[in-house]
N, C-alpha and C positions, 0 to 999 in steps of 0.2 A: 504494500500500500504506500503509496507517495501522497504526504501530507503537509508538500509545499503549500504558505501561507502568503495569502498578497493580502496589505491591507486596502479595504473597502471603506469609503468615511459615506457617509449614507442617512438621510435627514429619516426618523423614526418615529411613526407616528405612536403617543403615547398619551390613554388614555385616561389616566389620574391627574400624574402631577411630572415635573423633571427635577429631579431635586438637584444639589450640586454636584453630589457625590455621581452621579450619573455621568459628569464630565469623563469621570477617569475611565468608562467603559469603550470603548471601537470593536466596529463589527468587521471580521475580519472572512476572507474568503479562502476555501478550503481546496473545492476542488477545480472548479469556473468561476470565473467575474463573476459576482452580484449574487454566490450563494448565501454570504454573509452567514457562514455554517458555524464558526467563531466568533463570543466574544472575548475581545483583551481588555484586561484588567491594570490601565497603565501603574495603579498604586501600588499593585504587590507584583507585579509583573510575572501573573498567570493568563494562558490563554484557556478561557471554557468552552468546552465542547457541547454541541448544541444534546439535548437526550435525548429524541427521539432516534440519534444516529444507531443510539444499543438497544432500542427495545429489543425484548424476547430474549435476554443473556441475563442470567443470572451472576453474582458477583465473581461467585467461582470459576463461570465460564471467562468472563475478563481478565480475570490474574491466569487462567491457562491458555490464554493468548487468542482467543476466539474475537475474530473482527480484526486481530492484526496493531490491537490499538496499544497495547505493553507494548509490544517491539519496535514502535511508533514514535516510545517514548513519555506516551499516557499515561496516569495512573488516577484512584479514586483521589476525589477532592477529601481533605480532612473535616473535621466537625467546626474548627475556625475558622478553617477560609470557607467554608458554606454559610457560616454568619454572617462571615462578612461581605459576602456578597448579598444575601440576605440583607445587610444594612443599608446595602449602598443603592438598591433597587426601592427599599420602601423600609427605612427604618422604624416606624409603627407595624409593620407585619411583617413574622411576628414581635409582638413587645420584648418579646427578650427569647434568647436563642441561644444555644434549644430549647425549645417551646413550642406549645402550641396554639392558635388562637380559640380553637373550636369552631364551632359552626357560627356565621356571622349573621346578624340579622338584614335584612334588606338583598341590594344587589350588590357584588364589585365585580373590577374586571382590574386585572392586577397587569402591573407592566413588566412583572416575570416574564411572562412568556416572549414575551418580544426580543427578551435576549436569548432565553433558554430553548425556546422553543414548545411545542404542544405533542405529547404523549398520546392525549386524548380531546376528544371534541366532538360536543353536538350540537346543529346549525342552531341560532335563537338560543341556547338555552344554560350551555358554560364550555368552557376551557380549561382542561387540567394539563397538569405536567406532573409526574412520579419518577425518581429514579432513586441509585441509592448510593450509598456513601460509606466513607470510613472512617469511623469514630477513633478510633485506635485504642478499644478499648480490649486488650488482651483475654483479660477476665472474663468476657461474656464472647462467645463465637459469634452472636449476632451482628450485624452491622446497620448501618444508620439509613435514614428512610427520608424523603420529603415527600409533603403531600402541597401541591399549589393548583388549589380549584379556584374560579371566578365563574359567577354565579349571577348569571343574568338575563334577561328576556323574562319567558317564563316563568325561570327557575329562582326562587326565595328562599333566604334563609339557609342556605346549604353552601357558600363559601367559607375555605376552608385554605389557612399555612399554617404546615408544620414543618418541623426540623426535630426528628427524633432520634435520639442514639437506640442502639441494640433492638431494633424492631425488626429486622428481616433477618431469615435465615440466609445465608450466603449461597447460600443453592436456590433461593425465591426467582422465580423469572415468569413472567408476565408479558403479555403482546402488547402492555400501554404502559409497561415499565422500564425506564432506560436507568442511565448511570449518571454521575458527575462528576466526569472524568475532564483533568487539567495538567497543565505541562507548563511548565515553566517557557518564556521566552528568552532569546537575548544569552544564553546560554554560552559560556566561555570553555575554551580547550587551554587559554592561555597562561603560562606561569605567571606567579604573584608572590610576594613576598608580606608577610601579615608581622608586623608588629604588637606585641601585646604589652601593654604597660600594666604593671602589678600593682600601680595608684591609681590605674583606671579600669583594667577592664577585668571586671570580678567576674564568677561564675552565673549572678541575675545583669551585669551589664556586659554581656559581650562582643567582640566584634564580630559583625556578621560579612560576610566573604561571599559573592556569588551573583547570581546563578552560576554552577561549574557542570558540565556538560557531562552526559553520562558516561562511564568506563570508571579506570582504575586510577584515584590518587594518590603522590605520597605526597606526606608531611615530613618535610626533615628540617634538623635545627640547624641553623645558621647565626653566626656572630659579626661585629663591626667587620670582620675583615674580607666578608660574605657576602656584601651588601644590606647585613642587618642592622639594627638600630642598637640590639641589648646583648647581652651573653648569657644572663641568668638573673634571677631572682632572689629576693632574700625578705621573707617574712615578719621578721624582726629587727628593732631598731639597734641592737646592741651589736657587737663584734661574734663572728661562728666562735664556738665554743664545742668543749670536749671530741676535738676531731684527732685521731691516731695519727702516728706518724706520714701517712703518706697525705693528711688532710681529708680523709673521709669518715664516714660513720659517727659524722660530727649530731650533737646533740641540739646544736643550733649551729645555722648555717646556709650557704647557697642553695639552690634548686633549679633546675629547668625542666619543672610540671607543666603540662598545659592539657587542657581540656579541650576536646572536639565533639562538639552535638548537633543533633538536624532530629525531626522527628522521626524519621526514617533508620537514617544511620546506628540511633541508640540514643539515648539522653545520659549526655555527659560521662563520655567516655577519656576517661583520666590516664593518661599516658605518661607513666614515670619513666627515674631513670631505676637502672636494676642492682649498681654495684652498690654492697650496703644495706643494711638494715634500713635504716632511717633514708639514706638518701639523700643527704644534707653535707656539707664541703665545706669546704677554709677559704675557696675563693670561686670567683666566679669562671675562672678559665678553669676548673676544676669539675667544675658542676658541668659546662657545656662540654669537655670531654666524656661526660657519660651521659651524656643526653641521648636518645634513642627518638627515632623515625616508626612514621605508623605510615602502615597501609590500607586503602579500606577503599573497597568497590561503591558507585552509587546506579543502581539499578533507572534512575528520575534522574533530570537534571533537578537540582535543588539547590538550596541557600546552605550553610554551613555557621554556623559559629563560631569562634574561638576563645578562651577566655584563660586566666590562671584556675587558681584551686580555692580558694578565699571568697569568702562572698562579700558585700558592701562595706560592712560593718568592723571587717578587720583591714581595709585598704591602708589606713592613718599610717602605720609605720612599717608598711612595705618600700621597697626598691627596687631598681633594677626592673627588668623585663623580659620577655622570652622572645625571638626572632623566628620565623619560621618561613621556609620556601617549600610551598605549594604548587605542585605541577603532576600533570596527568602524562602519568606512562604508558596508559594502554586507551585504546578508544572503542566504539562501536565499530574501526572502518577498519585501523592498524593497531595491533596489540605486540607491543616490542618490553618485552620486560629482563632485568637481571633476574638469574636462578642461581639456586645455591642459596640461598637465603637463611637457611635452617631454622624455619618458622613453622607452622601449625596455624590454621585455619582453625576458628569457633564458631558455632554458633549456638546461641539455646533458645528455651522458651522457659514461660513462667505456667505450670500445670497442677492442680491435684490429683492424684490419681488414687483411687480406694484408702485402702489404711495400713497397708504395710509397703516396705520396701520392695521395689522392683528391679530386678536387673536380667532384665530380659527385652532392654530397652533395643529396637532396631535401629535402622538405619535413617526411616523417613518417619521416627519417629513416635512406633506404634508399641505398644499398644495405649499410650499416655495422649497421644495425638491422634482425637477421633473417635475419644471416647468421655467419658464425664463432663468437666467442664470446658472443657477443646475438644468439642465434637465438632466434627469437619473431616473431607477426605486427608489421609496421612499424606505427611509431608507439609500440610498448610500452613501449620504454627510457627515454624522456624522462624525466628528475627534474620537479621542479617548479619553476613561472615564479616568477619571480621580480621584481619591477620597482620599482631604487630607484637612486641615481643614481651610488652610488661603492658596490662590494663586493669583497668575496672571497669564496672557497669551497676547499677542499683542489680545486687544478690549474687554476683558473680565477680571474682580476679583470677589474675594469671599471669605467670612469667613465664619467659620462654630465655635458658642459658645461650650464648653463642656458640653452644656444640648443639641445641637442639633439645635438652634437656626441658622437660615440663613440668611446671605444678602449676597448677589449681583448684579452685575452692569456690564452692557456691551452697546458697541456702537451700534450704529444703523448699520440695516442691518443682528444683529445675532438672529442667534435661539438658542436655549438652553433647555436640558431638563434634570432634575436631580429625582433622586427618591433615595428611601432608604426602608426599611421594621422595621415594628412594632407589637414587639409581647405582647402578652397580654395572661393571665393565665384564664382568664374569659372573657365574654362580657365587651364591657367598653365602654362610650360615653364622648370621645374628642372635646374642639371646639378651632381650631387654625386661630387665625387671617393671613390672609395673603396680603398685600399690594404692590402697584406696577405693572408691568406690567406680570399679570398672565395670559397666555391665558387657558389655561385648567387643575383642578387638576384633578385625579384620586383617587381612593382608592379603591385595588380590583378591577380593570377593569370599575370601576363605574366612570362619570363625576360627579364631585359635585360645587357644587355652593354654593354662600353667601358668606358672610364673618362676623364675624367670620366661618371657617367651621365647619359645626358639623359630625364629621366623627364617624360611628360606626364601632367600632371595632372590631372582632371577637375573638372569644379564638383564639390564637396559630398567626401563623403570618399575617401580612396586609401588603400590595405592595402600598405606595405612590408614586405617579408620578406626574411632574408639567413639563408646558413649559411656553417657552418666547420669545416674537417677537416683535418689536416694528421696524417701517419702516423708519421714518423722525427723530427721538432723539433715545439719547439714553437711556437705560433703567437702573432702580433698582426693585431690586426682596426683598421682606422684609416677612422672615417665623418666626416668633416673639412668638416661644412657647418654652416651656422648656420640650421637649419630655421626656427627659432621668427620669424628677419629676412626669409622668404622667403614664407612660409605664410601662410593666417589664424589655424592651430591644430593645432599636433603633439598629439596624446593614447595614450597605452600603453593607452585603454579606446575602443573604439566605442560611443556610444549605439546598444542596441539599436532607439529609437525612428526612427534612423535608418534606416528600413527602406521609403521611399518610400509608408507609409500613415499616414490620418490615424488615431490609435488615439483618440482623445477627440473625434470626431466636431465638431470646432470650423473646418472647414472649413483649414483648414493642413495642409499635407504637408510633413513631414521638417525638418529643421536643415538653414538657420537659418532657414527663413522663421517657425516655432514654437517663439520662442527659449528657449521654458521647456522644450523637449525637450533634456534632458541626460542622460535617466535611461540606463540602463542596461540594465533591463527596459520592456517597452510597458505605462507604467504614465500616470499623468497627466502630459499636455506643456503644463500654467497653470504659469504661472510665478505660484512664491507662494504654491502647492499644495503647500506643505513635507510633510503628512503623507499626502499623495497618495491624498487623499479624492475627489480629480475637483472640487475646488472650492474657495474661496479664504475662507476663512470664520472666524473670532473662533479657532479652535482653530490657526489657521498664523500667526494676528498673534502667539498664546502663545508659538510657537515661536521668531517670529524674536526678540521683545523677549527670552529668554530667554537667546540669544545673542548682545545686542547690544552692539554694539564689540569683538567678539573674534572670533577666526578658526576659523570653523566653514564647513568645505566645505558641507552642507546649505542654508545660507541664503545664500550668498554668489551672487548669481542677476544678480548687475550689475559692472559692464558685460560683457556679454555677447560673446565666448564665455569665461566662465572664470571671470570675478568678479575680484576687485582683491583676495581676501587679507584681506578684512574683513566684518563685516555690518554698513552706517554707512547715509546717507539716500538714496544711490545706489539699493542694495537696496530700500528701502523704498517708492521712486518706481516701481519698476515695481511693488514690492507691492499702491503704493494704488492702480497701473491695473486692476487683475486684481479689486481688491473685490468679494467678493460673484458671482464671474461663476463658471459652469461649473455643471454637473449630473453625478449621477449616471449612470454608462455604460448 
């Protein structure tokens, strides 16, 4: 589906009133001049999709991609921004939202529809519109509902807005039911560097970043000599204190914490650093040496947050600030990422399931997902992955060691399930202790058992999976091996070229024997092919000299598998082997 958007400005006849707040709406057209099938929303810089486009799709059929409108880039509108477009159309209906008005006496004819469009309609007599939404409220599997009838001619007393949370089953679908589905505009692919001041921007004032276009971010920390403003932060007005000889594990002291939230992404996901109990330093160049980088997909183009750890009220005698550079590695079109990361992907949900401990937790999540109070088909509940190397989230943390090493910990009530891939250049037999509450590992599709486990490994790559469910306490998860001194290459990403074909016709099958296959997607496996034109040509030498001597995952293509963390003449040595070689597909 191609859902190029031209704007249409377009005089609109409306039969109440035009308030101001109306200014900020334009009707925008979707697939011809003058369908005006969109409108935008210049204040929060959402485009809404008209509802009668999804009658007859239930919510479930939406998120499993039916209409094409997820991979589009659509997704359900939340319970806020349906008020507040609710407000800006007719802030007296309803009075307050979510709400509902009830049945209204006399006639109206509301000027919804003229943005939203009409669901339902009978000639003389009223105009409805129905679709549904997403509350994001975990707890209840239902989701949220509008009801917008105008009730006129004939028809008395029976006009009706609402805006309901948790009214529909996700599976509900109806021939005069659509959805209120929005997508961010204006959406950026482009690096940014975010400054965060620790006197200003608390956990309720943060700075907000965006729209950033969909695929894979990182966050990484940067200092003055990086282009950034800060190095790190310090909580307290006094000098760090009780720090060891090398200046950590100070009892007061520096930090480079920072917090990343969206309501999608997770709310207030805390990113520390790992060396250290405490986490606190003697100076600021100390603290940003152990600062760590997060990575984290966004399915929507969406807005992001950023902020420290501290809420308003302790701002008075902080310091200092945290720098961060923001840029997307991977996209919807080209996905070029570094591997070898030795990370682990998460993700849970929040569930009760009966009254004892279960560990017989699957993979998509069942039997906890799909049944009680997350009833839905399995697989549904999962939040989203997550993959960086020290976090929190409200009931859940985790670290991840630089050899790969895991613990975590979460409350009762959650699941959780994390995996990562492991390649190996020959057969090889691993045995990883694993402690805690494990319900099931995988390897390759395989359930294993024991502990220690003894996993065999095959040449080329291996898929670990683990989950966790604990019903009455809460849990720790404890994966106590040093992958990265075992392996040839832990990676939280598979190259999709990894797929036992040759996709560039250069006679080479799969990783490693075509060591320039690291992509992601089955796109060019030359190494040197930075803009993965299928060929090695004056337009990738642009590339790499542009990033030379700085740490850019893209050209970092040596030593192989991973790169060393720089693009220096390493890089360049297999670049100049690759000169000029490769053809079009």
């Amino acid at each position: 589906m191609n859902t190029s958007k031209t704007l249409m400005f377009s005089v609109l006849v409306v039969a109440l009133w035009v308030g101001s707040s109306l200014a900020e709406l334009q009707q925008i057209d979707l697939y011809s001049p003058g369908d005006a099938l969109i409108t935008r929303d210049t204040g929060t810089g959402l485009d809404w999709l008209d509802v009668p486009l999804t009658v007859g799709l239930s919510y479930n059929n939406i998120i499993a991609g039916s209409g094409g409108w997820i991979d589009d880039g659509w997704r359900h509108a939340t319970t806020a921004e349906v008020c507040d477009l609710m407000q800006k159309l007719d802030a007296a209906y309803p009075p307050t939202c979510p709400g509902d008005t009830g049945l209204l006496p006399g006639q109206y004819e509301f000027v919804h529809h003229n943005y939203l469009g009409m669901t339902l309609g009978v000639v003389n007599i009223s105009i409805e519109t129905y679709g549904c939404f997403n509350d994001l409220d975990l707890a209840d599997p239902n989701v949220g509902y509008v009801i917008i009838k105008s009730c006129f001619g004939h028809c008395l007393n029976s006009s009706r807005i609402a805006v309901l949370e948790n009214d529909k089953s996700p599976d509900y679908s109806a021939g005069d039911v659509g959805h209120f589905l929005v997508e961010m505009f204006g959406a950026t692919t482009d690096p940014c560097i975010v400054n965060i001041n620790a006197k200003v921007h608390s956990i309720d004032n943060p700075i907000a970043v965006g729209p950033l276009d969909r695929g894979d971010w990182l966050v990484t920390p940067i200092d003055q000599t990086m282009g950034g403003t800060y190095t790190a932060w310090k909580a307290w007005a006094g000098a760090p204190s009780g720090c060891d000889a090398n200046g950590m594990n100070c009892n007061y002291g520096w930090v480079n914490h920072y917090v990343v939230s969206s309501p999608f992404l997770g709310e207030n996901i805390i990113v520390k650093q790992v060396n250290g109990v405490s986490a606190r330093y003697a100076t600021p160049e100390i603290a940003f040496e152990n600062a760590i980088s997060f990575l984290f997909h966004l399915d929507y183009a969406e807005n992001l947050n950023f902020s420290i750890t501290d809420s308003s009220s302790y701002l008075f005698d902080n310091s200092g600030g945290v720098s961060l550079l923001l840029e997307q590695i991977s996209s919807q079109n080209n996905v070029v990422t570094k591997i070898c990361d030795n990370l682990w992907n998460v993700k849970w949900f929040h569930c009760d399931y009966g009254h004892e401990n279960n560990f017989t937790l699957n993979r998509d999540g069942t039997p906890v997902c799909g049944s009680g109070n997350c009833s839905g088909p399995p697989d549904s509940c999962w939040g989203p992955v997550v993959t960086v190397q020290q976090g929190q989230s409200p009931g859940i943390s985790w670290s991840t060691s630089e050899k790969g090493r895991l613990s975590l910990s979460h409350a009762q009530d959650y699941q959780v399930y994390g995996d990562t891939y492991l390649y190996v250049d020959s057969n090889e037999t691993i045995y990883v202790p694993a402690y805690g509450d494990i319900a099931h590992v995988w390897l390759n599709n395989v359930f294993m058992s024991g502990n220690p486990i003894e996993m065999n490994l095959i040449e080329g790559w291996n898929h670990v999976e683990w989950t966790s469910y604990n019903q009455n306490q809460g849990t720790a998860v404890t994966i106590d091996y040093p992958f990265s001194d075992n392996v040839d290459c832990m990676s939280s990403l598979l190259p999709a070229c990894a797929d036992s074909n040759d996709n560039d016709l250069d006679a080479h099958i799969d990783y490693p024997d075509d060591l320039g296959c690291t992509n992601l997607l089955d796109v060019s496996e030359l190494s040197g092919d930075f803009d993965d034109d299928w060929d090695v040509d004056p337009n990738d030498l642009g590339i790499l000299a542009s990033f030379w001597l700085q740490e850019e995952l893209l050209v970092d293509i040596a030593p192989a598998p991973g790169g060393n963390g720089i693009a220096n003449m390493e890089d360049y040595v297999v670049f100049a082997e690759n000169w000029l070689k490769g053809t079009a597909p």
